[in-house]
C-alpha positions as protocol buffer text, in pm:
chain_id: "A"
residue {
  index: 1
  type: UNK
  ca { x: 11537 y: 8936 z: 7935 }
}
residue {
  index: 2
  type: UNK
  ca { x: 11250 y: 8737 z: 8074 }
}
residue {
  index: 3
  type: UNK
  ca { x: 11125 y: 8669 z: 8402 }
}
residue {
  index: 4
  type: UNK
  ca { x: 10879 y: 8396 z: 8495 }
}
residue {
  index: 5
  type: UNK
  ca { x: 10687 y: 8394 z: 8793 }
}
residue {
  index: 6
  type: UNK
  ca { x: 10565 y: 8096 z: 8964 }
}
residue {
  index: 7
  type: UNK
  ca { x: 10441 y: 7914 z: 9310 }
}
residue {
  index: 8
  type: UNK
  ca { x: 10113 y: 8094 z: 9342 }
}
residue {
  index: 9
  type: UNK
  ca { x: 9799 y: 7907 z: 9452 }
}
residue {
  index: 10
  type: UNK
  ca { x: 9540 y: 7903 z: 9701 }
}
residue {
  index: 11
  type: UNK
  ca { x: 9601 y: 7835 z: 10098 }
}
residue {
  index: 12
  type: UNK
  ca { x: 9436 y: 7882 z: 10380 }
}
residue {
  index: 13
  type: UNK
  ca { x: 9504 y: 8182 z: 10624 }
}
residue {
  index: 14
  type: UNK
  ca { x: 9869 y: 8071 z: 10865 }
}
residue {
  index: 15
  type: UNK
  ca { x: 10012 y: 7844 z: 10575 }
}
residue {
  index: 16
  type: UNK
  ca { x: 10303 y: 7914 z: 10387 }
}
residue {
  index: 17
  type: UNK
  ca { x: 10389 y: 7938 z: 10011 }
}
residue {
  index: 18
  type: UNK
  ca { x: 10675 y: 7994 z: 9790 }
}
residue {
  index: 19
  type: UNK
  ca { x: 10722 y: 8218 z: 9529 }
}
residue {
  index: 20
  type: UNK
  ca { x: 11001 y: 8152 z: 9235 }
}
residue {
  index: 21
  type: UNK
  ca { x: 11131 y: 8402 z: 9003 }
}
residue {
  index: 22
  type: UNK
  ca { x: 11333 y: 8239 z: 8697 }
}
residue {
  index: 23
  type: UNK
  ca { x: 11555 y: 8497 z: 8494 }
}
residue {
  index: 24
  type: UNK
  ca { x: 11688 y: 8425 z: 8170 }
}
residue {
  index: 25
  type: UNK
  ca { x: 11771 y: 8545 z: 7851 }
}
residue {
  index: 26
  type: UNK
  ca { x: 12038 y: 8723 z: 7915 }
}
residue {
  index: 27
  type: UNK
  ca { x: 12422 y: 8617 z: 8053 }
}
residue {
  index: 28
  type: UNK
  ca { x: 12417 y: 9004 z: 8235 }
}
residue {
  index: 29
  type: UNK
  ca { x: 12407 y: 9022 z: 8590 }
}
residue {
  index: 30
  type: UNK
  ca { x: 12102 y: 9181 z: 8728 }
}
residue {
  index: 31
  type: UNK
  ca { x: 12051 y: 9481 z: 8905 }
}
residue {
  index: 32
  type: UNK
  ca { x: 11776 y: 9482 z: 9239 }
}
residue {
  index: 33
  type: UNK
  ca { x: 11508 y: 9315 z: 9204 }
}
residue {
  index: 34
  type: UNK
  ca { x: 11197 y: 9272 z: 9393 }
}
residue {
  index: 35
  type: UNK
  ca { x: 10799 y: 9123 z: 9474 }
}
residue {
  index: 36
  type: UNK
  ca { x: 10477 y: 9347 z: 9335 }
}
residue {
  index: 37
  type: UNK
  ca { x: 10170 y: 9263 z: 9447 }
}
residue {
  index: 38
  type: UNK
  ca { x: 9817 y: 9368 z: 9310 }
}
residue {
  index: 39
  type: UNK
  ca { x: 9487 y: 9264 z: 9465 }
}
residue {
  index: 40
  type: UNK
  ca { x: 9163 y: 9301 z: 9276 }
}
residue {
  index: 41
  type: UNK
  ca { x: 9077 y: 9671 z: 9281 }
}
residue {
  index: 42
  type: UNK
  ca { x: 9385 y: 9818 z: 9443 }
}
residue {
  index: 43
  type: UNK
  ca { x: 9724 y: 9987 z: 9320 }
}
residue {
  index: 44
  type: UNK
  ca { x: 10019 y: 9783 z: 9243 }
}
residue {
  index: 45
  type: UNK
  ca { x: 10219 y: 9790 z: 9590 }
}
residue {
  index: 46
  type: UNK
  ca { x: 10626 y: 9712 z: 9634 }
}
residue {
  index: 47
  type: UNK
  ca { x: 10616 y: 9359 z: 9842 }
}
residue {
  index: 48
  type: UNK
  ca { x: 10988 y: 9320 z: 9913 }
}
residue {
  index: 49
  type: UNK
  ca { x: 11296 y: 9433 z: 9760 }
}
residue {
  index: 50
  type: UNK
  ca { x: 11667 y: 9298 z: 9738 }
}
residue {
  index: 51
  type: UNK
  ca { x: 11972 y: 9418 z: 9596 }
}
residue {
  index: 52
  type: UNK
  ca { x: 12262 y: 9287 z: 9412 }
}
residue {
  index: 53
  type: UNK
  ca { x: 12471 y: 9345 z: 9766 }
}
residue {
  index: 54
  type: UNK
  ca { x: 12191 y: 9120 z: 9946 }
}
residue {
  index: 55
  type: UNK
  ca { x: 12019 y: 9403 z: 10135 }
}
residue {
  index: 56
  type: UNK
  ca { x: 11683 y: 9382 z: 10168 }
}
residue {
  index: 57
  type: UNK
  ca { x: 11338 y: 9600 z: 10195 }
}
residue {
  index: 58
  type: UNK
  ca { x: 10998 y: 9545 z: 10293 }
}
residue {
  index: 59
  type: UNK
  ca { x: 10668 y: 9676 z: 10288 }
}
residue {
  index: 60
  type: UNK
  ca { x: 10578 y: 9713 z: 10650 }
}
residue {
  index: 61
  type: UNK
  ca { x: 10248 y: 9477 z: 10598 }
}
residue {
  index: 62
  type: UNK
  ca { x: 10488 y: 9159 z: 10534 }
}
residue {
  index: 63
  type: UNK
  ca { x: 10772 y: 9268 z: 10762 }
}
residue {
  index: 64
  type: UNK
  ca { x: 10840 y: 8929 z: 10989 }
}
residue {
  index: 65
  type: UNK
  ca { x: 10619 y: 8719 z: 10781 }
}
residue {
  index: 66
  type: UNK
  ca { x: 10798 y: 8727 z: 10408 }
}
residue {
  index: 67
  type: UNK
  ca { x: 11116 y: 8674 z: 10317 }
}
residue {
  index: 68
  type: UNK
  ca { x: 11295 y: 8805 z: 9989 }
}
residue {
  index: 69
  type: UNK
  ca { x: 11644 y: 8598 z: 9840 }
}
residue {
  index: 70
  type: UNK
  ca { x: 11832 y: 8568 z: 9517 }
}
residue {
  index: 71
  type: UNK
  ca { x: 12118 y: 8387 z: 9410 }
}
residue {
  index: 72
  type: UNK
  ca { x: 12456 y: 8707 z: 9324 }
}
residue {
  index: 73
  type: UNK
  ca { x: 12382 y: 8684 z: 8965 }
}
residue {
  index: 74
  type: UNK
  ca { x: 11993 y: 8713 z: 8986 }
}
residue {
  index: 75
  type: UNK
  ca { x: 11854 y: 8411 z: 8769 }
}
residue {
  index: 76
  type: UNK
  ca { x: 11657 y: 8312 z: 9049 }
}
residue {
  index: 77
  type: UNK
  ca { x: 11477 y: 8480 z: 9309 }
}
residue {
  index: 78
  type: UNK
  ca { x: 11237 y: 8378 z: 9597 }
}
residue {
  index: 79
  type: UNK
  ca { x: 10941 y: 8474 z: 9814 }
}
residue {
  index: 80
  type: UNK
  ca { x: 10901 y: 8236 z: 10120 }
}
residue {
  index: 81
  type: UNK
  ca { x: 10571 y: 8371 z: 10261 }
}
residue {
  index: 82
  type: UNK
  ca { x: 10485 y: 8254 z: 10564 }
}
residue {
  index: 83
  type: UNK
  ca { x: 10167 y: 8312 z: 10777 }
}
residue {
  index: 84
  type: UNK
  ca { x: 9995 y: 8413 z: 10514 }
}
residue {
  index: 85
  type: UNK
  ca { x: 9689 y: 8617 z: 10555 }
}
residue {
  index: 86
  type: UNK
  ca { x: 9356 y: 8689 z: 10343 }
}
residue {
  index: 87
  type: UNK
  ca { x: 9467 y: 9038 z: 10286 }
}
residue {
  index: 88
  type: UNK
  ca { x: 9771 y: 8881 z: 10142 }
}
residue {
  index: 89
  type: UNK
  ca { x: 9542 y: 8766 z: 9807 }
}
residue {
  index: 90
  type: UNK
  ca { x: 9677 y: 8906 z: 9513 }
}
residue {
  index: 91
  type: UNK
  ca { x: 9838 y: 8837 z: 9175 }
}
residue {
  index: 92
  type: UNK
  ca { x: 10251 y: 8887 z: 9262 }
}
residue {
  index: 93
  type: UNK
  ca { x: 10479 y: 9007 z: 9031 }
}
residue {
  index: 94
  type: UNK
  ca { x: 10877 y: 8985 z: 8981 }
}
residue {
  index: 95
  type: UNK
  ca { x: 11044 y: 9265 z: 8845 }
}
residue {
  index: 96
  type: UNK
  ca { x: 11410 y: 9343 z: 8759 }
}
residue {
  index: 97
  type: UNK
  ca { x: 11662 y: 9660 z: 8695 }
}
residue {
  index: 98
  type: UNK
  ca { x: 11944 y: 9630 z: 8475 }
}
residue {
  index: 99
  type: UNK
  ca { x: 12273 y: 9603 z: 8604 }
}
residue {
  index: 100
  type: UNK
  ca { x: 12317 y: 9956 z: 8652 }
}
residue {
  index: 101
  type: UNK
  ca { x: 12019 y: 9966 z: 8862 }
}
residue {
  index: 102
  type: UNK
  ca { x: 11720 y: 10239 z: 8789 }
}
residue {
  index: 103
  type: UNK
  ca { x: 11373 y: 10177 z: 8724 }
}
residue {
  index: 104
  type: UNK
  ca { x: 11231 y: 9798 z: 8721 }
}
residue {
  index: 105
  type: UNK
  ca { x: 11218 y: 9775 z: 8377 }
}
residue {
  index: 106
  type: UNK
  ca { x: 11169 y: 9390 z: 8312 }
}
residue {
  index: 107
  type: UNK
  ca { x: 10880 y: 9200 z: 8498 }
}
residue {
  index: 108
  type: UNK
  ca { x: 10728 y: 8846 z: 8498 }
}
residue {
  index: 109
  type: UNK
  ca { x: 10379 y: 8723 z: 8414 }
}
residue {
  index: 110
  type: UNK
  ca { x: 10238 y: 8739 z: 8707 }
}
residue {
  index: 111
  type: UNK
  ca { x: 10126 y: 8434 z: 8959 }
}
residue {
  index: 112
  type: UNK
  ca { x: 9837 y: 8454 z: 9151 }
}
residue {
  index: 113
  type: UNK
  ca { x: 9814 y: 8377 z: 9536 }
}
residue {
  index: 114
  type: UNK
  ca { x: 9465 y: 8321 z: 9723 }
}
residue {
  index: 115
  type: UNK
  ca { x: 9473 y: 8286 z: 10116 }
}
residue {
  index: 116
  type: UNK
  ca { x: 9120 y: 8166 z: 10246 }
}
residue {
  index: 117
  type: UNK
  ca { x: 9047 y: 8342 z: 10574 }
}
């Protein structure tokens, strides 16, 4: 299984990206899947969240601004950020869980977002 990671780039602060996350590799269902983030210097933090049933989770920093989708079978995912901030700068990850759920044990390259303040 492979996930690629892409739509990252540099905005300034109230503009709006989107973030793609391309599964394949597999003809398995996924399990949740969700957004990591990881600025220079800090901890790699949980963005969003969304499970094969569509419900969704998010870190409280992005709640009303980001929004987290997938199509059922999870080969693609999405980010739509919107009002982005500076704070917001980071390299964002997608990760996956197997079918069964669990631990994120698959995860993407990587793309990196900037947001000029």
């Amino acid at each position: 299984v492979q996930l690629q990671a892409s739509g990252g780039g540099l905005v300034q602060a109230g503009e709006s990206l989107r973030l793609s996350c391309a599964r394949t590799g597999t003809s398995f269902g996924s399990g949740a899947m969700g957004w990591y983030r990881q600025a220079q210097g800090k901890k790699r933090e949980l963005v969003a969240a969304i499970r094969r049933d569509g419900s969704t989770k998010y870190a409280e920093s992005v709640k009303g601004r980001f929004t987290i989708s997938r199509d059922k079978v999870g080969n693609t995912m999405y980010l739509q950020m919107n009002n982005l901030k500076f704070e917001d700068t980071a390299v964002y990850y997608c990760a996956a869980t197997k079918i069964g759920g669990g631990e994120y044990e698959y995860w993407g390259q990587g793309t990196l977002v900037t947001v000029s303040s």
